[in-house]
LUMFITI-985260 format. One record per residue (C-alpha): residue number from 1; residue in three letters; x, y, z. Coordinates in steps of 0.2 Angstrom, whole numbers, plus 5000, padded with zeros to 4 digits. Layout:
<recs>
num / residu / u / v / w
NUM / Ala / X / Y / Z
...
</recs>
This chain:
<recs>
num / residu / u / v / w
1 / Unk / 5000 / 5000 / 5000
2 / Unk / 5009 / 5018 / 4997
3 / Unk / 5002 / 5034 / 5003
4 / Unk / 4991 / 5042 / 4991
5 / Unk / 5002 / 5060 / 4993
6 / Unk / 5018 / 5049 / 4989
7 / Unk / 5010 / 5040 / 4974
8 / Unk / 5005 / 5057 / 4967
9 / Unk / 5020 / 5065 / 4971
10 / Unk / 5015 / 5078 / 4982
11 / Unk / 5031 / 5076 / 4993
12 / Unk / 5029 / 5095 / 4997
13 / Unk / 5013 / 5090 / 5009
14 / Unk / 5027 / 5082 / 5022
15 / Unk / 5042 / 5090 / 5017
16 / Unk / 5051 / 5107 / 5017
17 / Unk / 5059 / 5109 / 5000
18 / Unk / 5073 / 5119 / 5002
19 / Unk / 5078 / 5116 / 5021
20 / Unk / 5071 / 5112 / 5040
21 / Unk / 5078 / 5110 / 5057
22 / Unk / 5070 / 5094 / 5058
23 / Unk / 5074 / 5079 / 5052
24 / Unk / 5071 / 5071 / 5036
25 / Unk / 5064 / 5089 / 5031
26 / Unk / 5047 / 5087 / 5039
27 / Unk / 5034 / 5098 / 5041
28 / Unk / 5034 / 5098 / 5060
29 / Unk / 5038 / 5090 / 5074
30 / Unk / 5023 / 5077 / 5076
31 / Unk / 5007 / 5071 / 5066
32 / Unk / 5001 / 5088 / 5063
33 / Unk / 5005 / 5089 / 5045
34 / Unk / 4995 / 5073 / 5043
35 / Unk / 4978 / 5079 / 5052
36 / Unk / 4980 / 5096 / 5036
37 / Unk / 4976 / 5079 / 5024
38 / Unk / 4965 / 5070 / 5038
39 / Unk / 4955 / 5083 / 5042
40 / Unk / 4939 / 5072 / 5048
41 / Unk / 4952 / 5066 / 5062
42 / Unk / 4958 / 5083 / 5067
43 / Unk / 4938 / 5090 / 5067
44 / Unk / 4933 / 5073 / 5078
45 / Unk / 4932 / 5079 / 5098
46 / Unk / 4930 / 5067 / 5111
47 / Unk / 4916 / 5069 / 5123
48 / Unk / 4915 / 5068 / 5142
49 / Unk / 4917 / 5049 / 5146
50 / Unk / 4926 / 5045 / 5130
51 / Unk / 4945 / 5038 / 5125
52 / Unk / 4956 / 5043 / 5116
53 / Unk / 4972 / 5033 / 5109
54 / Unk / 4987 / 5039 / 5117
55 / Unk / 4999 / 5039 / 5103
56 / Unk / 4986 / 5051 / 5092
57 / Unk / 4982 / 5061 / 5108
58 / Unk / 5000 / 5066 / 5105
59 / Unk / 5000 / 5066 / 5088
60 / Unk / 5013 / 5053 / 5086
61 / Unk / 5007 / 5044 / 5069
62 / Unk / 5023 / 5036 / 5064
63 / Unk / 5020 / 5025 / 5082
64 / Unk / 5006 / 5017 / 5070
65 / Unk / 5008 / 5020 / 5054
66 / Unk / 5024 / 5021 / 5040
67 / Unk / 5023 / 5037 / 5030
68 / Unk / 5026 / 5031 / 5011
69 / Unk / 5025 / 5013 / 5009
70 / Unk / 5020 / 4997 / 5017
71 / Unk / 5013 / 4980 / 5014
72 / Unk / 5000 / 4983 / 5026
73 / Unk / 4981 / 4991 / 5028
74 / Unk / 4981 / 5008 / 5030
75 / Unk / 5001 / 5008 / 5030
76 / Unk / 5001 / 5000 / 5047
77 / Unk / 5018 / 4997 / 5053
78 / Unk / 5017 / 4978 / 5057
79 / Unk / 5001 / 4967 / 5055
80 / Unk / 4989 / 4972 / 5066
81 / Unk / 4991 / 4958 / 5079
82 / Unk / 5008 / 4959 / 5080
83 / Unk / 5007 / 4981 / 5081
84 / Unk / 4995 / 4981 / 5097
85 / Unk / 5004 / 4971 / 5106
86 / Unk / 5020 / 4980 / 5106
87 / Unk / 5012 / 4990 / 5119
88 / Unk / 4997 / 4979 / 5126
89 / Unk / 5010 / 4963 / 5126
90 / Unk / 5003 / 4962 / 5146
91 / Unk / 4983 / 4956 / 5139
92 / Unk / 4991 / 4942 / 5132
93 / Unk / 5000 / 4938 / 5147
94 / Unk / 4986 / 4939 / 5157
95 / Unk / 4975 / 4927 / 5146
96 / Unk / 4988 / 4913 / 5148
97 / Unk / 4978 / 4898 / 5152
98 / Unk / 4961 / 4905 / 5146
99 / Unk / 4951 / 4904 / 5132
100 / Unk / 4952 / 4919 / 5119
101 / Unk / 4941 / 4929 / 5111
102 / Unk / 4944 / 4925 / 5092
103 / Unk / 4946 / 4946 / 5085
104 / Unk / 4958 / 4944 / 5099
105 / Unk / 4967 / 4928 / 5096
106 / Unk / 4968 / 4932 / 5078
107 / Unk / 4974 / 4951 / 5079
108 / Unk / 4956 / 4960 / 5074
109 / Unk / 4958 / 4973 / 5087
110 / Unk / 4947 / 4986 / 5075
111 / Unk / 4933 / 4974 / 5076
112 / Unk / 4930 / 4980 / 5093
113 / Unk / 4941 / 4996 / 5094
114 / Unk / 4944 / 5013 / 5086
115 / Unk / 4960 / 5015 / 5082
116 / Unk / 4962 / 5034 / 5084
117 / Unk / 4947 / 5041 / 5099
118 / Unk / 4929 / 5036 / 5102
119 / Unk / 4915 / 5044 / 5109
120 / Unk / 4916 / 5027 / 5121
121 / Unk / 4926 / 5023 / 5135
122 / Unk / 4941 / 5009 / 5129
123 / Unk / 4940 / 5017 / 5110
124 / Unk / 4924 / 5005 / 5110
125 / Unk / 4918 / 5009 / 5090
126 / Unk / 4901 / 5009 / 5098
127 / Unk / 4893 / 5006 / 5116
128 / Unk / 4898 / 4991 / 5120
129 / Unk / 4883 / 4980 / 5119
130 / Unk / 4880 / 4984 / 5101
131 / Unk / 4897 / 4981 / 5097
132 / Unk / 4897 / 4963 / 5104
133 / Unk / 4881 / 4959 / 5093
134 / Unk / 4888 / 4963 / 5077
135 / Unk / 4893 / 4947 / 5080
136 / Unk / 4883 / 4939 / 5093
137 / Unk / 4866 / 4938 / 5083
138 / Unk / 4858 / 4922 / 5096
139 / Unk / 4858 / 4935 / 5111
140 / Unk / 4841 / 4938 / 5115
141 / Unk / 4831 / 4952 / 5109
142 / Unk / 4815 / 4955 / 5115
143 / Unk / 4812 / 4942 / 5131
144 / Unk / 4799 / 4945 / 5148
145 / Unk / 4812 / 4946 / 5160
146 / Unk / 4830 / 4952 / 5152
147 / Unk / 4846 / 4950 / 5162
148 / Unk / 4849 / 4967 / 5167
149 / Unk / 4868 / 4968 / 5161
150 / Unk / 4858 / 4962 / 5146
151 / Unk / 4848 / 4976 / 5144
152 / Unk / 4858 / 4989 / 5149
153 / Unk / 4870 / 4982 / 5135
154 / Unk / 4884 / 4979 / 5151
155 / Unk / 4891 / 4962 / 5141
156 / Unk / 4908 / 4966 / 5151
157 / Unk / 4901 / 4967 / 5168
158 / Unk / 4900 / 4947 / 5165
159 / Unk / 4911 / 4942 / 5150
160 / Unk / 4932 / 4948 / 5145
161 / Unk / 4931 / 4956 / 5131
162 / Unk / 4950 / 4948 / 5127
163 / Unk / 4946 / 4933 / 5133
164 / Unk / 4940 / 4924 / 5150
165 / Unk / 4935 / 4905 / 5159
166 / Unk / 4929 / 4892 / 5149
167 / Unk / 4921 / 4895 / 5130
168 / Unk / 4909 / 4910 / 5135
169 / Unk / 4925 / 4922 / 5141
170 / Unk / 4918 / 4923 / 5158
171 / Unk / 4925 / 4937 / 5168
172 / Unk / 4928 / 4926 / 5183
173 / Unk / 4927 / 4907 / 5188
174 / Unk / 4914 / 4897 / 5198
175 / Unk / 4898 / 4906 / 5208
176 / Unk / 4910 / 4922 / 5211
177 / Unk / 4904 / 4929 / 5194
178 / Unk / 4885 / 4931 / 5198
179 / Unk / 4887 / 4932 / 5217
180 / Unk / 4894 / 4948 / 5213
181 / Unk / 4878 / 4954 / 5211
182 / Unk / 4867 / 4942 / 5219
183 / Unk / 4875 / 4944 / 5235
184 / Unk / 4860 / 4936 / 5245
185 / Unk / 4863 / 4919 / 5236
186 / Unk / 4884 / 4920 / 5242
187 / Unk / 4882 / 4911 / 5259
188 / Unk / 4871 / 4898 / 5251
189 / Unk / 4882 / 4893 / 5236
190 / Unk / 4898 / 4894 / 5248
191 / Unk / 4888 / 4886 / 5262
192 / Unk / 4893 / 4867 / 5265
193 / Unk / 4872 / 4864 / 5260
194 / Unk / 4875 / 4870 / 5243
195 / Unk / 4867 / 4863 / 5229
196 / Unk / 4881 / 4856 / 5219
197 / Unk / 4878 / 4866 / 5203
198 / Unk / 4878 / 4882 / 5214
199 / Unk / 4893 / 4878 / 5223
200 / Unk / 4902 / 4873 / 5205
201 / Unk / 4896 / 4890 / 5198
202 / Unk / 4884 / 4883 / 5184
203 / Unk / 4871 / 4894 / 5186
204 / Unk / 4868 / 4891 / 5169
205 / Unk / 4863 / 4873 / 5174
206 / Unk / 4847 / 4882 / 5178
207 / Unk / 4847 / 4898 / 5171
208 / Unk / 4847 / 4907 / 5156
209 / Unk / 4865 / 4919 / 5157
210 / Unk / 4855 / 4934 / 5146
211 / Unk / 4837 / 4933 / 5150
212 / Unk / 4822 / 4922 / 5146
213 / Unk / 4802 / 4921 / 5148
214 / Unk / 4800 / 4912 / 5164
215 / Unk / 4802 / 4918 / 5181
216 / Unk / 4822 / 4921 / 5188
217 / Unk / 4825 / 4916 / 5169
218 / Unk / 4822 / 4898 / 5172
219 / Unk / 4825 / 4885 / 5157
220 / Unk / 4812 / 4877 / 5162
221 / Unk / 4797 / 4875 / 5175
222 / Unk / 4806 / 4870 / 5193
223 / Unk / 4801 / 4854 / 5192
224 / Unk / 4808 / 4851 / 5174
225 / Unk / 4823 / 4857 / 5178
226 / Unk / 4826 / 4845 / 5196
227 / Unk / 4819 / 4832 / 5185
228 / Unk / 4831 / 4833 / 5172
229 / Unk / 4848 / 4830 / 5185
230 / Unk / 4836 / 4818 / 5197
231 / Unk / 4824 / 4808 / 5187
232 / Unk / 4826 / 4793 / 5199
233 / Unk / 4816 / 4802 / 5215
234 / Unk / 4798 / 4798 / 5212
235 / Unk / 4800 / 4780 / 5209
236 / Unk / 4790 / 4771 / 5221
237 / Unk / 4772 / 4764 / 5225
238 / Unk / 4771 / 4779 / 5237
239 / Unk / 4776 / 4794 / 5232
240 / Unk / 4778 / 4811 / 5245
241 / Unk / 4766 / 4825 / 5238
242 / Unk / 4776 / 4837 / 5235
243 / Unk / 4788 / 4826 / 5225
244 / Unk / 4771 / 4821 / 5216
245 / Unk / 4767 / 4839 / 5212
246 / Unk / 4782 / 4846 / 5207
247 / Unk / 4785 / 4856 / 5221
248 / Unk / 4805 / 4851 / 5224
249 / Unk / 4805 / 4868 / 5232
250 / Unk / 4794 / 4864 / 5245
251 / Unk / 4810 / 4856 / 5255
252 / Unk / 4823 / 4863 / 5246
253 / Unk / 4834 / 4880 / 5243
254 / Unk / 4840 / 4878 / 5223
255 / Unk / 4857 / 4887 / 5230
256 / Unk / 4859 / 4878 / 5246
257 / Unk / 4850 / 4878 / 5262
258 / Unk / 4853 / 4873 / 5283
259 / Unk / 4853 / 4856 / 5281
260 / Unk / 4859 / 4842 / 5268
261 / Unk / 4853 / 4839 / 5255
262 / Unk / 4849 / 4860 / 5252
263 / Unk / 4836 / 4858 / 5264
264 / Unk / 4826 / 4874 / 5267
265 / Unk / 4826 / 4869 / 5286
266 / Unk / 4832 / 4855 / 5296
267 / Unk / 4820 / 4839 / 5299
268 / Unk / 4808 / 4839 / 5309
269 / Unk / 4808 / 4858 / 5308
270 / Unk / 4804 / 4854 / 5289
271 / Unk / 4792 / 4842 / 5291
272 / Unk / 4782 / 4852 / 5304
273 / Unk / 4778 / 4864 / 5289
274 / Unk / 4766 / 4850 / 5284
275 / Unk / 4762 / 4838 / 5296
276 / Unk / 4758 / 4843 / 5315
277 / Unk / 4770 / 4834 / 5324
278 / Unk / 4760 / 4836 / 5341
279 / Unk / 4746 / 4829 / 5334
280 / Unk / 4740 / 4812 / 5345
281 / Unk / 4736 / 4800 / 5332
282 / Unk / 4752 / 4805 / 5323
283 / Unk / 4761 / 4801 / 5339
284 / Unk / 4751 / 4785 / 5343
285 / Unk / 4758 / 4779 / 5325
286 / Unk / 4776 / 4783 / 5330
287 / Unk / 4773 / 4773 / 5347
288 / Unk / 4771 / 4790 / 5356
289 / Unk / 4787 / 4794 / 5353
290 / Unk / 4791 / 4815 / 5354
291 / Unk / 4791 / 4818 / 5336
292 / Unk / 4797 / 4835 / 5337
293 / Unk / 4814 / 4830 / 5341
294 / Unk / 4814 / 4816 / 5327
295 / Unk / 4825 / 4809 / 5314
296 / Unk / 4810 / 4810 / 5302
297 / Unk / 4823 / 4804 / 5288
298 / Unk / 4830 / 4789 / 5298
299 / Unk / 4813 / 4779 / 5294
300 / Unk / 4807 / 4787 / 5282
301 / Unk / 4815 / 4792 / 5263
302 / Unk / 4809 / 4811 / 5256
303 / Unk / 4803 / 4808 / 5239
304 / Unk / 4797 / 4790 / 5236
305 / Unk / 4796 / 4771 / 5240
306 / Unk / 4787 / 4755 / 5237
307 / Unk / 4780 / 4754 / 5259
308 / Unk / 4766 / 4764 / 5264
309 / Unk / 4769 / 4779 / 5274
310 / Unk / 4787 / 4782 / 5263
311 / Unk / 4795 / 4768 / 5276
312 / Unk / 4812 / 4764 / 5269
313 / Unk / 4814 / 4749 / 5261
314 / Unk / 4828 / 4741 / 5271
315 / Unk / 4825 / 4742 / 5289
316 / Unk / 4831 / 4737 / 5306
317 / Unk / 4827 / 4721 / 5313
318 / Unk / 4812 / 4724 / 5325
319 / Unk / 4808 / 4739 / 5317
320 / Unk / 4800 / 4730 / 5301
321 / Unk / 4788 / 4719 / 5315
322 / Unk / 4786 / 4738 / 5327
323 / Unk / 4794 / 4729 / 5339
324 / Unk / 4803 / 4742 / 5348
325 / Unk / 4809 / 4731 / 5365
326 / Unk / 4824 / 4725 / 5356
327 / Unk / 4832 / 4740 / 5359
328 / Unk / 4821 / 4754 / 5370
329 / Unk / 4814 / 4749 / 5386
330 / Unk / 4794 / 4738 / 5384
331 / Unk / 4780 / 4754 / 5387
332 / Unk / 4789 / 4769 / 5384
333 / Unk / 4790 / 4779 / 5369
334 / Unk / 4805 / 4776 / 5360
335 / Unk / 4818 / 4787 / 5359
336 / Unk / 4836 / 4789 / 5363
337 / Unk / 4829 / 4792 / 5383
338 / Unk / 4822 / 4774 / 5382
339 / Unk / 4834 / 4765 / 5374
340 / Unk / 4840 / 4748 / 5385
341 / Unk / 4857 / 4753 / 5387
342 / Unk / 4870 / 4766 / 5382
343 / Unk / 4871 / 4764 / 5361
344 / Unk / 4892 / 4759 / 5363
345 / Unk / 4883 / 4743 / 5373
346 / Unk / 4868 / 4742 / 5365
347 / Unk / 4873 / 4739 / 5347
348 / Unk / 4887 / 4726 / 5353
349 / Unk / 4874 / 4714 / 5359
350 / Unk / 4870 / 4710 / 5342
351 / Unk / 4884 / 4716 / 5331
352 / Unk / 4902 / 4710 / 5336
353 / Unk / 4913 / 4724 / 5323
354 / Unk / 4923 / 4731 / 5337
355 / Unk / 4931 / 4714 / 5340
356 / Unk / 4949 / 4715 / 5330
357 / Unk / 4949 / 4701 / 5316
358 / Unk / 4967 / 4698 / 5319
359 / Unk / 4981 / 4705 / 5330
360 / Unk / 4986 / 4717 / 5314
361 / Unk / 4969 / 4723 / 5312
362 / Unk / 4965 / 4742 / 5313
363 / Unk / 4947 / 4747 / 5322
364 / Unk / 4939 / 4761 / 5313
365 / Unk / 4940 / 4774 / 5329
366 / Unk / 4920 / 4778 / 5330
367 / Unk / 4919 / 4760 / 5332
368 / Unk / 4932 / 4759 / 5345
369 / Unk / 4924 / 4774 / 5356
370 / Unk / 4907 / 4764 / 5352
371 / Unk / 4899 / 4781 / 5341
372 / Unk / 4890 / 4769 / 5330
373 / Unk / 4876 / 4782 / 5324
374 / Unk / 4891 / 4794 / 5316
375 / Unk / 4890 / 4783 / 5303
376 / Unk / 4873 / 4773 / 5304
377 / Unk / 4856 / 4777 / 5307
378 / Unk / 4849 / 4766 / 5320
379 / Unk / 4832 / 4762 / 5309
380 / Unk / 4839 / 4755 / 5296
381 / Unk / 4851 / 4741 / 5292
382 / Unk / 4871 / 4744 / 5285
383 / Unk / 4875 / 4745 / 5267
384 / Unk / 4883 / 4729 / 5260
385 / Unk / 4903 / 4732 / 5263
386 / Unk / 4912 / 4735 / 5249
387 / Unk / 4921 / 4718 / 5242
</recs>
């Protein structure tokens, strides 16, 4: 490419003729002999909250450009991926290990930038939500409930505009990204209740990143979006209501909640919502047991099972026949107040595990101090060992 004043021969437009005190005969000193033939750059004023590029805010062109002839567009010094980063070499150091935007990767820095000033901050061509969907078509237009940065046409407040974590150039890894805002979530998605999505920062497990027309721009209804990770739940003969109506959010936080797994409360706190735990009959049916200090889920499972009354289907021995006396006291409720003995002797009557196999062997030390229920739940049976 040459200059259109070289090829025409107007060497006069750069040079003194005759003499100068500069070198090479110039004009003057900086670029202001090449804003007389770029006049449209020399009349452009940057407003209040705009950028200007540093080397033209000094009037250095020759930084950029050579002044006769080059092999490049717009008699750019170097190929444009090579020339921007003679001074901005620090972006790509600080995208090592990311993905990269592509106009980056690949040098097309004007895709997103002015060259010389804009009337946006950053030498944005254009505020920069429109500039990111001139190529980014699929972003919604027109949905019920927009993602605010969305809206506002704030793509940066969420995605590098260089580059980012994983292939949407997030800003920021994990939950930190939308817990920026959503500070009321934080606790939840940090918490050690967390739903594991949450915790992982996949909000877009759930959500739709710029906006959609549901509710908290849900990808589906709740209890389409719990069924597509837990389809399993509601097998069974017997199935908990709420599990059978779709409302999962009945008993759980979709962030995280006071009790595993992202409970909304603990049990029997939780199962007090619905069922009135002082209530006689309900009592009489638990052998008048005070069920408002229960282990509601040591009997019974939360979503679903082939037993009446969502009874687990492996069960203790004597608690399948309602024979409580093997291990509480005959006419009491039961209850860890009524149980025959202390549990470190109780459980040994029938189970001899804290005996050592051999001489060598090594006793798992809650089984050596006798805390047998920091592993099992006294309702129900242990799980087959591992071979």
């Amino acid at each position: 490419m040459v200059h259109k004043a070289f090829a025409d021969g107007r060497c006069a437009s750069c040079h003194e003729p005759h003499g100068s005190d500069r070198e090479h005969l110039l004009r003057s000193d900086d670029g202001s002999m090449c804003l007389s033939c770029h006049k449209d750059q020399e009349k452009a004023t940057t407003p209040a909250g705009g950028s200007v590029h540093p080397p033209f805010a000094k009037k250095d062109c020759l930084r950029c450009h050579v002044p006769h002839a080059g092999t490049e567009p717009r008699l750019l010094r170097k190929p444009q991926n090579t020339l921007c980063r003679t001074c901005h070499a620090d972006l790509t150091q600080k995208l090592a290990g990311r993905e990269v935007h592509p106009p980056f990767r690949s040098g097309q820095c004007t895709a997103c930038h002015s060259p010389h000033q804009s009337s946006q901050s950053h030498l944005f061509r254009d505020v920069p939500g429109r500039v990111c969907t001139d190529c980014h078509s699929l972003v919604p237009g027109r949905v019920e409930h927009p993602h605010k940065p969305v809206a506002e046409g704030q793509c940066l407040a969420c995605h590098g505009g260089h580059g980012g974590e994983t292939t949407h150039y997030l800003a920021t890894a994990g939950p930190t990204l939308c817990t920026r805002c959503h500070q009321s979530i934080a606790a939840k998605v940090t918490g050690p209740n967390a739903h594991t999505p949450a915790a992982q920062g996949l909000c877009y497990a759930c959500h739709e990143p710029h906006g959609g027309n549901r509710d908290k721009f849900l990808k589906d209804e709740p209890n389409a979006l719990c069924g597509s990770c837990h389809a399993d739940i509601a097998k069974g003969a017997n199935v908990h209501p709420p599990v059978g109506q779709g409302e999962c959010l009945a008993c759980h936080d979709p962030h995280g909640g006071a009790a595993a797994p992202a409970l909304v409360k603990k049990a029997p706190a939780l199962c007090a919502d619905c069922h009135d735990l002082t209530d006689q009959d309900l009592r009489a049916k638990h052998g008048g047991a005070a069920l408002t200090e229960a282990k509601c889920l040591g009997c019974h499972t939360p979503h679903a099972s082939e037993k009446p009354g969502l009874i687990s289907a492996r069960t203790h021995p004597g608690f399948a026949e309602k024979d409580c006396s093997k291990c509480h006291v005959a006419g009491q409720p039961p209850g860890p107040k009524s149980t025959l003995a202390p549990v470190a002797q109780l459980c040994v009557r029938c189970h001899d595990v804290s005996k050592a196999k051999s001489a060598s062997a090594v006793i798992h030390p809650p089984v050596k101090l006798g805390a047998c229920l920091t592993c099992h739940t006294p309702m129900l049976p242990p799980v087959k060992a591992c071979s």
